[in-house]
C-alpha beads as a LAMMPS data file, in Angstrom:
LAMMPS data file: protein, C-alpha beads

400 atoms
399 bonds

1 atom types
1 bond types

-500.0 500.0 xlo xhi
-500.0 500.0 ylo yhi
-500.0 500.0 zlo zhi

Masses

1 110.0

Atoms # bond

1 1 1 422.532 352.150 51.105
2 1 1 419.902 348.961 51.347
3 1 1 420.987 346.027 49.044
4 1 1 418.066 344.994 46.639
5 1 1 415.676 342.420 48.342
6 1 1 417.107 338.692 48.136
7 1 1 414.159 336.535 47.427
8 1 1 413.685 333.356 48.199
9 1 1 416.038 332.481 50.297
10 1 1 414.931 328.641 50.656
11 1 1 417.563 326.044 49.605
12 1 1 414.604 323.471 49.638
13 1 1 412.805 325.748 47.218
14 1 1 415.253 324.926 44.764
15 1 1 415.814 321.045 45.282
16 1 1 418.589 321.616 47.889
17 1 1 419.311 320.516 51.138
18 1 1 421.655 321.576 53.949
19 1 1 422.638 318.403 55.149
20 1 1 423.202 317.059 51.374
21 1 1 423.711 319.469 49.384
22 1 1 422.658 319.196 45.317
23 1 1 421.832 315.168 46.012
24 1 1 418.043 314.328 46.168
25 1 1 415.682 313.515 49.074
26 1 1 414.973 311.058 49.402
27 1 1 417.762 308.658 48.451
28 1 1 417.536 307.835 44.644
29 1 1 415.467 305.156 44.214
30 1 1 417.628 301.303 44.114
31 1 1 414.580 299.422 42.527
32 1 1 411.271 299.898 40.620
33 1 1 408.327 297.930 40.011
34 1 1 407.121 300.137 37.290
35 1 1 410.083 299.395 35.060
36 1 1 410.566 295.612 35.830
37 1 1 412.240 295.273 31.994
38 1 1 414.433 298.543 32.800
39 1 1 415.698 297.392 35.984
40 1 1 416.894 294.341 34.437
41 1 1 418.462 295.926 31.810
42 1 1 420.253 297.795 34.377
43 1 1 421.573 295.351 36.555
44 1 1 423.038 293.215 33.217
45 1 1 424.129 296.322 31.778
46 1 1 427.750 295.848 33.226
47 1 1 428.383 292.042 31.938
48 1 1 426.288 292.641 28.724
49 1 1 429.208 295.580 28.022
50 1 1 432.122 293.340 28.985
51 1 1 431.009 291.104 26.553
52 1 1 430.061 293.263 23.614
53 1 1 426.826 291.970 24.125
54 1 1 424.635 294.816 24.882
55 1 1 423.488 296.223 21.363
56 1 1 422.505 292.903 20.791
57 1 1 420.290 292.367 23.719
58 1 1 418.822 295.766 23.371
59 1 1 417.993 295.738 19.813
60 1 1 416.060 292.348 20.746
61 1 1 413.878 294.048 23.512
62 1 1 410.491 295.171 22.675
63 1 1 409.062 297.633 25.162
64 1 1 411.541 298.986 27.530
65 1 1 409.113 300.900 29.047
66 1 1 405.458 299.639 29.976
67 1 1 402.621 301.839 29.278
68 1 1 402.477 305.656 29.864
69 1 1 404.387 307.272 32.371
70 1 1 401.788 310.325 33.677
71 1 1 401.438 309.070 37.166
72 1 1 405.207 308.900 38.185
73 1 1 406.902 310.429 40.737
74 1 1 409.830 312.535 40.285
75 1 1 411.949 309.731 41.809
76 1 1 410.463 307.547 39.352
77 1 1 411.737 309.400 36.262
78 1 1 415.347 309.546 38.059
79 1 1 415.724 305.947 38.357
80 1 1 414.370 305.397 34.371
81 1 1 416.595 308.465 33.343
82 1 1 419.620 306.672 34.970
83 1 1 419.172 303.499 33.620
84 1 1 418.011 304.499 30.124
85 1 1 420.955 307.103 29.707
86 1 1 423.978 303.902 30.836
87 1 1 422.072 301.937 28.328
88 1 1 422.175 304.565 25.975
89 1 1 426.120 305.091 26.182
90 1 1 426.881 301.512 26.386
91 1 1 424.810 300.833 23.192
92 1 1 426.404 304.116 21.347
93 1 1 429.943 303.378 22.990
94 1 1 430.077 299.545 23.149
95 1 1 433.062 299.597 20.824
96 1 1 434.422 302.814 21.604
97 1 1 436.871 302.655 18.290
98 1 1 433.363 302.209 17.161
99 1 1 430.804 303.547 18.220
100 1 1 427.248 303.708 16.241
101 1 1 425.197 307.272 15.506
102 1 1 422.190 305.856 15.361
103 1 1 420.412 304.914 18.581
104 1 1 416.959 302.499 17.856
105 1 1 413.395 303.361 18.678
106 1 1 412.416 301.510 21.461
107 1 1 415.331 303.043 23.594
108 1 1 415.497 306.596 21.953
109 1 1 412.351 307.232 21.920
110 1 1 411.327 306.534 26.145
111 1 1 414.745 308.044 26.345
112 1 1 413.553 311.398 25.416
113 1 1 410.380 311.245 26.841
114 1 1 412.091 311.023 30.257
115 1 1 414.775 313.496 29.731
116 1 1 412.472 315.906 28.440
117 1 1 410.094 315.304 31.568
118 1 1 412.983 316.085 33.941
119 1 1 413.960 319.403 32.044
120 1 1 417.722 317.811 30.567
121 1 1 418.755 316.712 27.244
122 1 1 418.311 313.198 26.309
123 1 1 422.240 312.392 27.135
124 1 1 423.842 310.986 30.286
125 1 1 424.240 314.225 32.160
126 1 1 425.900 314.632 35.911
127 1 1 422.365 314.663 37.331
128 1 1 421.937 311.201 35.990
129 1 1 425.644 310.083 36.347
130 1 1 426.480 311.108 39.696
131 1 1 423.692 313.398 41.869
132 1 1 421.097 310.618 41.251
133 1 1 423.191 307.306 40.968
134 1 1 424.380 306.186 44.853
135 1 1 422.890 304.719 47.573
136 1 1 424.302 304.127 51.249
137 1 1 425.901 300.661 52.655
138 1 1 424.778 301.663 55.776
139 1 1 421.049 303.848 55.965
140 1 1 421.861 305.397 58.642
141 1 1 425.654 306.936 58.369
142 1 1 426.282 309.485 56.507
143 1 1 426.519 309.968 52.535
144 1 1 430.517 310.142 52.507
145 1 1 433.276 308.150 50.640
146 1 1 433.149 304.278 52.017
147 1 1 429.249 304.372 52.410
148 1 1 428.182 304.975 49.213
149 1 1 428.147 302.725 45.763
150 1 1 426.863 303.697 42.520
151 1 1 423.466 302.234 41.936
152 1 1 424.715 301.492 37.885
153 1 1 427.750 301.035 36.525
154 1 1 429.019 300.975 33.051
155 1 1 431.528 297.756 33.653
156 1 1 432.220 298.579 37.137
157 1 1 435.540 298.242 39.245
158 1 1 436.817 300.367 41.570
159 1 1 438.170 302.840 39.828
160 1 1 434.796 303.802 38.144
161 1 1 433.032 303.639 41.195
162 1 1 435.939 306.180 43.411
163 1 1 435.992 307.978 40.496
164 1 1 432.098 309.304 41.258
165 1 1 431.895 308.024 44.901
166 1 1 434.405 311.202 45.387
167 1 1 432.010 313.305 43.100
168 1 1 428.712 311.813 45.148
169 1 1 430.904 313.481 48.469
170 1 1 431.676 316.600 47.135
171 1 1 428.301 317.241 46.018
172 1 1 426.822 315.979 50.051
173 1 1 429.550 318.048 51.468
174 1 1 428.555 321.273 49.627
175 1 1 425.164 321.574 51.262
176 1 1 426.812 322.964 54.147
177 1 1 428.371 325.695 51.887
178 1 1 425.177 326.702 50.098
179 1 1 423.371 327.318 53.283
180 1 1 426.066 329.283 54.628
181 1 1 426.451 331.400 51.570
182 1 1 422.727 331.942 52.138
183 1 1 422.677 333.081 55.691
184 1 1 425.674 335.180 54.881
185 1 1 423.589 337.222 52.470
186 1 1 420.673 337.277 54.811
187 1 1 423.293 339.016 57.396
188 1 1 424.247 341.529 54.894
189 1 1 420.934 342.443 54.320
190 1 1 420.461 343.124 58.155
191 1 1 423.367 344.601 58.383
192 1 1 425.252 342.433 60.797
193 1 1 428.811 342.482 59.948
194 1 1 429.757 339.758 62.759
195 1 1 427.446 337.392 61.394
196 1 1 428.586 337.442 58.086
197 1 1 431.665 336.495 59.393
198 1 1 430.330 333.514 61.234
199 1 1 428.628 332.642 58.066
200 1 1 431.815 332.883 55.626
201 1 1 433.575 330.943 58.578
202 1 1 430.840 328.169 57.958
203 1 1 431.367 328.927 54.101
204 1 1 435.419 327.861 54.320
205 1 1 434.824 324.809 56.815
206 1 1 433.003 323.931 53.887
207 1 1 434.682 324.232 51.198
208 1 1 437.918 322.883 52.783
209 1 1 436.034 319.353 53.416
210 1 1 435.339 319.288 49.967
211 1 1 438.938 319.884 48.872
212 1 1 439.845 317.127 51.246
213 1 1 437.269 314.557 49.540
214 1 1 439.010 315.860 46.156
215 1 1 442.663 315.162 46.989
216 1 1 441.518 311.504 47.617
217 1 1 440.828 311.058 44.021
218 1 1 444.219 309.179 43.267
219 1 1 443.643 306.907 46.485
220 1 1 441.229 304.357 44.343
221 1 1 441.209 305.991 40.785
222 1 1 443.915 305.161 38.494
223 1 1 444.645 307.342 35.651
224 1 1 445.474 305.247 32.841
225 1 1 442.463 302.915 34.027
226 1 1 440.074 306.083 34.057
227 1 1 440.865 307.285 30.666
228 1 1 440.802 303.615 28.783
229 1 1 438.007 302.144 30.994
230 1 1 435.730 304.813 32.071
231 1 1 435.944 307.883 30.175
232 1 1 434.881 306.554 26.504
233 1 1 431.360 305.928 27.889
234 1 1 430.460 309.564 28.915
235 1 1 431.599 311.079 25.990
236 1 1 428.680 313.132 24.305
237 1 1 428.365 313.461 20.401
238 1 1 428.896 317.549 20.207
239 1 1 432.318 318.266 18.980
240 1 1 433.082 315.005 19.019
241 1 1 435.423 313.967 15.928
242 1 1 434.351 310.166 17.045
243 1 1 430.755 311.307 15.708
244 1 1 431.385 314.096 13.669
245 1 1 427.444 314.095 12.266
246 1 1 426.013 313.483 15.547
247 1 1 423.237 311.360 16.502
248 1 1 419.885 310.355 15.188
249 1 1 417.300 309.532 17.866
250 1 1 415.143 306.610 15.753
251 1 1 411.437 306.999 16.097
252 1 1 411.752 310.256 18.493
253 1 1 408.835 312.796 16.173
254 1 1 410.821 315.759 17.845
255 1 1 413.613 315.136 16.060
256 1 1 412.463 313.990 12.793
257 1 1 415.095 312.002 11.796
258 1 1 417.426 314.932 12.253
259 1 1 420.990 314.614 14.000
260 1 1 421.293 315.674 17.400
261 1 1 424.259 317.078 18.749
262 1 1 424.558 317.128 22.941
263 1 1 427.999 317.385 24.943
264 1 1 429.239 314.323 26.982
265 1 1 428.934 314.070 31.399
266 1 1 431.227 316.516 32.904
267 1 1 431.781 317.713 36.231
268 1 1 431.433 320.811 34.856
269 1 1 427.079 320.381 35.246
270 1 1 427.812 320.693 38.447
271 1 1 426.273 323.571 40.430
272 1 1 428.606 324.059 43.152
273 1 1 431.421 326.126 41.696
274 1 1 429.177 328.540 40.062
275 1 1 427.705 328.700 42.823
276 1 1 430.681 329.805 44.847
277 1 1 431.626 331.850 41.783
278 1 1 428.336 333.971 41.955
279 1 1 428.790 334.367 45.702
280 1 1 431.915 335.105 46.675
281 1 1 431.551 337.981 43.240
282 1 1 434.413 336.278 40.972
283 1 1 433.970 336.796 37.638
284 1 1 435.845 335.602 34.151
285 1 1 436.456 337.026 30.789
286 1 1 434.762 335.314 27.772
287 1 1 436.381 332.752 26.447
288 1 1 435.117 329.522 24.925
289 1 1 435.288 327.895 28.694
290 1 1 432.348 330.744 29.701
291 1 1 430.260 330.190 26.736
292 1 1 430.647 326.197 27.322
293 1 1 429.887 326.559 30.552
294 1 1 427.000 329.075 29.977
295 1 1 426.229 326.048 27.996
296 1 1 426.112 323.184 30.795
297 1 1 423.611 324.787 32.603
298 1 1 421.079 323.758 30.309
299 1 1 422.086 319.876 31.403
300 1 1 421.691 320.716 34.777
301 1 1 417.660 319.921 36.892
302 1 1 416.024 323.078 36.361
303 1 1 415.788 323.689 40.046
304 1 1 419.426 323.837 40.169
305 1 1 419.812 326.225 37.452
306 1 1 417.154 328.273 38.964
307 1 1 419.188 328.461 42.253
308 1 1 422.067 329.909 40.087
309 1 1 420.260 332.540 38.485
310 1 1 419.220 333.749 41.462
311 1 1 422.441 334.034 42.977
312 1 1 423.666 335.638 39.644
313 1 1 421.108 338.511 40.304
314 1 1 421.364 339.564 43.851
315 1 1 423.072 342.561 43.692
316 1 1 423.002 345.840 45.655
317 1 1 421.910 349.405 44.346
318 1 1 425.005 349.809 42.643
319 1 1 425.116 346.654 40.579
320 1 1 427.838 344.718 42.987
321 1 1 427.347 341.281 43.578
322 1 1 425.523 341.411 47.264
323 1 1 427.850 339.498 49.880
324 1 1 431.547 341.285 48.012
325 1 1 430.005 344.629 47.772
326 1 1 428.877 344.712 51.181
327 1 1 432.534 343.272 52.128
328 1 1 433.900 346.437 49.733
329 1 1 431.594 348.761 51.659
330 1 1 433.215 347.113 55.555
331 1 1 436.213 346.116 55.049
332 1 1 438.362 349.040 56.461
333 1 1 435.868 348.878 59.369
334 1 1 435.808 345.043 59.979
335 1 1 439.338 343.650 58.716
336 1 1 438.007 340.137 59.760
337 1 1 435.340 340.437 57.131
338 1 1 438.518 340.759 54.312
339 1 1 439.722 338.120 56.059
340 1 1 437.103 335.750 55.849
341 1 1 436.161 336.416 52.660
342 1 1 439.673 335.842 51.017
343 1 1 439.902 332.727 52.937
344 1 1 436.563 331.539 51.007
345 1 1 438.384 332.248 47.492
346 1 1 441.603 331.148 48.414
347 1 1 440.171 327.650 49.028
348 1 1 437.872 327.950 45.764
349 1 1 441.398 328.318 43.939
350 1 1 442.598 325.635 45.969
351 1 1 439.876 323.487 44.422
352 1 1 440.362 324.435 40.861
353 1 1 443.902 324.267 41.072
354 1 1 443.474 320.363 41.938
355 1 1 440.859 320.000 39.457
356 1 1 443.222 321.372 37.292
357 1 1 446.044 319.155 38.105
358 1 1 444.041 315.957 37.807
359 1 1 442.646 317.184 34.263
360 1 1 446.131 317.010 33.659
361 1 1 447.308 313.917 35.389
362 1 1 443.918 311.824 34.372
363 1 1 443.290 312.969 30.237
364 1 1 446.391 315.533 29.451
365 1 1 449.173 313.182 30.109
366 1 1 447.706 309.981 28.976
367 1 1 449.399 309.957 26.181
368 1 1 447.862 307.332 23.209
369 1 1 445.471 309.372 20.988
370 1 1 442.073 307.622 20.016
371 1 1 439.272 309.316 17.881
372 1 1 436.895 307.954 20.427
373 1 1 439.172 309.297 23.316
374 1 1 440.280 312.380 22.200
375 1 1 442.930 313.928 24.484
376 1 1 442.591 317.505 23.199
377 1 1 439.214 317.893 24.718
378 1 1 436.761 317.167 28.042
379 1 1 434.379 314.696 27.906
380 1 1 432.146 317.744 27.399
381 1 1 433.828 318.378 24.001
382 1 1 435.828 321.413 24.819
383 1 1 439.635 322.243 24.715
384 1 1 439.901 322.623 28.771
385 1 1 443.294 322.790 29.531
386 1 1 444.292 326.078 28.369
387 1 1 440.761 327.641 29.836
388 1 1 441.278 326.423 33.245
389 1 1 444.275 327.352 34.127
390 1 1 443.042 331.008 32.949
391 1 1 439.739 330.369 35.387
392 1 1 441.960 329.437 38.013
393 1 1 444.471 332.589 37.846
394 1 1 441.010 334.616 38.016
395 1 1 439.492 333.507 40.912
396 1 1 440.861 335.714 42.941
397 1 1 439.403 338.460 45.693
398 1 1 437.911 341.271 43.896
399 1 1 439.208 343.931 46.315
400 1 1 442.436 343.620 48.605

Bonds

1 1 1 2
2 1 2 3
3 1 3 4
4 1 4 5
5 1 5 6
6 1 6 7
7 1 7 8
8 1 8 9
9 1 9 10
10 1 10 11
11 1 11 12
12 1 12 13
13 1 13 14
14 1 14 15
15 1 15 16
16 1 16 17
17 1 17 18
18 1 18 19
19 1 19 20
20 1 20 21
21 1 21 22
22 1 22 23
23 1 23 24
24 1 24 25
25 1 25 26
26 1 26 27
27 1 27 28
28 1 28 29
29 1 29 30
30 1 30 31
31 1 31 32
32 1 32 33
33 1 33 34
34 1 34 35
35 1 35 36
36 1 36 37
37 1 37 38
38 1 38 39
39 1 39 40
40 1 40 41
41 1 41 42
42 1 42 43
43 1 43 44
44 1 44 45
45 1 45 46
46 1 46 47
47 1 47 48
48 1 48 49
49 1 49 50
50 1 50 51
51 1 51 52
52 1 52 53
53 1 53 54
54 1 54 55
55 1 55 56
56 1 56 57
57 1 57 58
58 1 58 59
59 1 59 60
60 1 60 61
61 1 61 62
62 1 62 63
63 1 63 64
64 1 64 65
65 1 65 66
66 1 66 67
67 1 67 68
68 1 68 69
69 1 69 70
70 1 70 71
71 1 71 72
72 1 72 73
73 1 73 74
74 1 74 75
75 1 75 76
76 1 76 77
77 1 77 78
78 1 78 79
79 1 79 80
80 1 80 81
81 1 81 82
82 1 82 83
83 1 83 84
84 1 84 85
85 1 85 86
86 1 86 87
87 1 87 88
88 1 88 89
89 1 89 90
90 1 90 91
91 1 91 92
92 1 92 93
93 1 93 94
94 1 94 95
95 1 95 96
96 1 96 97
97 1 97 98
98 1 98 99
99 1 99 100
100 1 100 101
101 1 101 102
102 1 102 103
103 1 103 104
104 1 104 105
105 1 105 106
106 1 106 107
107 1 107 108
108 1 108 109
109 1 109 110
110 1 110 111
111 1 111 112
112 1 112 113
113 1 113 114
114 1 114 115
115 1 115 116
116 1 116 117
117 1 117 118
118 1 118 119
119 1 119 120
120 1 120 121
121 1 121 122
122 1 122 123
123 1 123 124
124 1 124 125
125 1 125 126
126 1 126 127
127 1 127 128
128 1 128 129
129 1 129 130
130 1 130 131
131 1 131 132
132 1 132 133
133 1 133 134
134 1 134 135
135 1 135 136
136 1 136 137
137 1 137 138
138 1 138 139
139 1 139 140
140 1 140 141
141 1 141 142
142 1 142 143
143 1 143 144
144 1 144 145
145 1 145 146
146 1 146 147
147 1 147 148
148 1 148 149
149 1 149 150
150 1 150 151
151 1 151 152
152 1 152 153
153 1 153 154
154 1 154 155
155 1 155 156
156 1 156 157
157 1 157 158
158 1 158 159
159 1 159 160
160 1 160 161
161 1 161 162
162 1 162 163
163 1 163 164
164 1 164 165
165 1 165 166
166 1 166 167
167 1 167 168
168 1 168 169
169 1 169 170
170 1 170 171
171 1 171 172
172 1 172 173
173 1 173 174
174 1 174 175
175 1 175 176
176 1 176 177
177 1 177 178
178 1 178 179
179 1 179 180
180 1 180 181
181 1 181 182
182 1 182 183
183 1 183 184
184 1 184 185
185 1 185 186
186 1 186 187
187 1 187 188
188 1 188 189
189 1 189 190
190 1 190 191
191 1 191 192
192 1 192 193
193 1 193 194
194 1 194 195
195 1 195 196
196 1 196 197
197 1 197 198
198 1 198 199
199 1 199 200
200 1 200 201
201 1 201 202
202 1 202 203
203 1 203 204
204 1 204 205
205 1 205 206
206 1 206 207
207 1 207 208
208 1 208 209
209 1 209 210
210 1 210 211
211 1 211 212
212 1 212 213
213 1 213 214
214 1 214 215
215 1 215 216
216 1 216 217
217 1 217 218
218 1 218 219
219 1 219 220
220 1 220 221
221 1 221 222
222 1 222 223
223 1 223 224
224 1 224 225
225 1 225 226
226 1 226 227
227 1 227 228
228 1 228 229
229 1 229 230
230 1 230 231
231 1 231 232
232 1 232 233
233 1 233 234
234 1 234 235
235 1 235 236
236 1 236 237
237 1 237 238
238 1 238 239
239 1 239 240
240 1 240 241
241 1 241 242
242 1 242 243
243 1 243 244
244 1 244 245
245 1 245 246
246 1 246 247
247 1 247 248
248 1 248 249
249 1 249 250
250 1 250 251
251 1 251 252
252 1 252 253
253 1 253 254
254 1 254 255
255 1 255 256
256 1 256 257
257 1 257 258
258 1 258 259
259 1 259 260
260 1 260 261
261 1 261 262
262 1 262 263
263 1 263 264
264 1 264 265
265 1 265 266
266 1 266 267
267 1 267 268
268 1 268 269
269 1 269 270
270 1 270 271
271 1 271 272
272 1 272 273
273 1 273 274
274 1 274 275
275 1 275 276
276 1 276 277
277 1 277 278
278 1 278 279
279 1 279 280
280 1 280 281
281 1 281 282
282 1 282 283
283 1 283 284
284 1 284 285
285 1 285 286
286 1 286 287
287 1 287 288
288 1 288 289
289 1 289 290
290 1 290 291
291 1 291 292
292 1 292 293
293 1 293 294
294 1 294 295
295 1 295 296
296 1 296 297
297 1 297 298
298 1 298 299
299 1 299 300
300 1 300 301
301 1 301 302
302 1 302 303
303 1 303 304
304 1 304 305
305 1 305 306
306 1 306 307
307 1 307 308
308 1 308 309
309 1 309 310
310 1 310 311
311 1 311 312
312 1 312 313
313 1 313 314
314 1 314 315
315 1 315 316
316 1 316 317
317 1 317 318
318 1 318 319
319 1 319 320
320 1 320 321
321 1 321 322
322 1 322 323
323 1 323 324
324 1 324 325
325 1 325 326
326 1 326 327
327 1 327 328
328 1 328 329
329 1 329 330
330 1 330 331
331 1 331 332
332 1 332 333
333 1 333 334
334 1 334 335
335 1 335 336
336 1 336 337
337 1 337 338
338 1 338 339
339 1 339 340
340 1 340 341
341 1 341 342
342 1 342 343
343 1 343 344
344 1 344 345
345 1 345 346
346 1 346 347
347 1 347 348
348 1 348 349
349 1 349 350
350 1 350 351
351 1 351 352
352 1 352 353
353 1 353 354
354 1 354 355
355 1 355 356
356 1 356 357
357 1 357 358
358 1 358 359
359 1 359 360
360 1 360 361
361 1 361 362
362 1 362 363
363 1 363 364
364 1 364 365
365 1 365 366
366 1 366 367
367 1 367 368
368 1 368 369
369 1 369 370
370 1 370 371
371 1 371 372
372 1 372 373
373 1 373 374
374 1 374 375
375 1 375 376
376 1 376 377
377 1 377 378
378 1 378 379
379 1 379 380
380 1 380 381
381 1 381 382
382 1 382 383
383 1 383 384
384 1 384 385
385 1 385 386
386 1 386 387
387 1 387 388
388 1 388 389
389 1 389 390
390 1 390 391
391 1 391 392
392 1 392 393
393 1 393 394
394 1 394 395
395 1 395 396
396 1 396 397
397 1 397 398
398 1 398 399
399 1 399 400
């Protein structure tokens, strides 16, 4: 039986790259004469924050943003997204015991005009935070942990730059794994059982450099310094009890005056793992982690969610995922195709069940309790601990 046709199958078509993964091409711009005002915000950002100076400098600044912003390139809006969403946080979160729910005019309002131009809610999202925020030491080595530095920094250190330096890694790394998972499909659909294998081969080598880059996490990121000196800044103002009415977005005619009500950066507006979920065919029960997550694709670059979606929807004639049916349909035939393909979910377990571990380690454990802080939640505002470790015990291979 022929598997439904699997169209496109272009990882550039969707903003994707084999040799970095979910991170842009070009490199994300470092400078910008268009934004001369912006990109000095940006690089005073840091000392303004240390010295509870920056709601005071912003509120002083007249036009953030010079004239209209038709003729910019897509790089363009990434560097004023990035910029404009730190400043955002920092001038929400500046005293995270706190923090303000009313952002002024002449940042809220270019603010949203960017966001909105990039398809994302006007909040620092992972696109902004991490995918978009790096740039190499060296041009021509690789993008990999002691090459890259974030571009802006809330007050800097090492431990906030590791902290998405190991994200920024991850995300290069996984470009190898999306093209595999690609070819892999394009094998099933001509039928060649060996090169699937090859493919899912590629798939693990993968995935098991990107475990590696996550067990470094504790090398340069300390937990007590992550969760009082870089986690109140991402926090979003959706279930929030720190901002339990939201935020109002001053001048923005969208919003009317209205409170807004987004969720905070999380890894989880990531691509990659649902990626590998939609794949490799693992599925989870609804709970409040799948409907949050369901959620965080909507903070995610369009083209990214796009690539999801269709991944979601290749499926064979009877309604299996593509790759794991076709696996189902083999396996007594080709043992090594079982094999490979429970190697692939045993390392995507492996990977949640560190992620789970440091949610523990780096927010569960720390134990003083701030309203700006809360412990019970992620920085997306949603009770995680209980949800992951139910994600984790079901990825696992759909047939034995």
């Amino acid at each position: 039986m022929q598997p439904a046709p699997l169209q496109p199958l272009s990882l550039s078509h969707f903003e994707i790259s084999e040799e970095r993964g979910f991170l842009p091409v070009p490199d994300p711009l470092s400078s910008c004469s268009l934004c001369p005002d912006l990109e000095w915000l940006g690089w005073q950002l840091p000392k303004l924050l240390a010295a509870r100076q920056l709601r005071n400098t912003i509120n002083q600044l007249q036009g953030i943003i010079p004239g209209k912003m038709d003729d910019w390139s897509i790089d363009t809006y990434r560097f004023a997204n990035r910029i404009l969403s730190f400043a955002a946080h920092g001038y929400i979160w500046e005293n995270p015991d706190h923090p303000l729910d009313r952002l002024p005019a002449n940042l809220a309002v270019p603010w949203c005009e960017v966001s909105n131009r990039l398809g994302r809610p006007p909040i620092l999202s992972y696109a902004s935070y991490a995918l978009d925020n790096w740039r190499r030491l060296d041009p021509s080595r690789p993008i990999e942990l002691d090459n890259i530095v974030l571009l802006q920094n809330f007050l800097g250190g090492l431990d906030e730059e590791w902290f998405v330096a190991v994200h920024i890694d991850i995300e290069a790394k996984a470009g190898a794994a999306m093209m595999a998972i690609l070819r892999a499909q394009e094998a099933v659909l001509e039928n060649h059982a060996d090169d699937v294998i090859t493919h899912l081969t590629a798939l693990a080598s993968a995935q098991e450099a990107m475990c590696l880059t996550l067990d470094r996490m504790p090398e340069r990121c300390d937990p007590f310094i992550y969760y009082h000196r870089v986690r109140p800044f991402i926090h979003g103002w959706k279930n929030n009890p720190a901002l339990p009415n939201g935020l109002v977005y001053a001048g923005v005619e969208e919003y009317q005056e209205t409170p807004q009500y987004f969720r905070g950066e999380t890894g989880a507006q990531s691509s990659i793992i649902p990626a590998l979920d939609a794949a490799l065919g693992i599925t989870h029960a609804e709970d409040p982690l799948t409907v949050y997550l369901a959620e965080m694709r909507h903070y995610m670059p369009p083209a990214h969610r796009a690539f999801l979606e269709m991944l979601e929807h290749q499926h064979d004639h009877d309604g299996r995922p593509l790759l794991s049916g076709y696996i189902m349909d083999h396996k007594s035939r080709k043992p090594d195709l079982l094999h490979a393909y429970h190697e692939c979910v045993q390392l995507l377990a492996r990977f949640r069940a560190t992620h789970l571990d440091f949610a523990a380690t780096y927010i569960h454990q720390q134990s003083e309790k701030q309203s700006s802080n809360p412990t019970s939640v992620g920085t997306g505002g949603t009770p995680f601990m209980t949800y992951l470790k139910k994600h984790l015990e079901e990825t696992k291979p759909i047939m034995q």
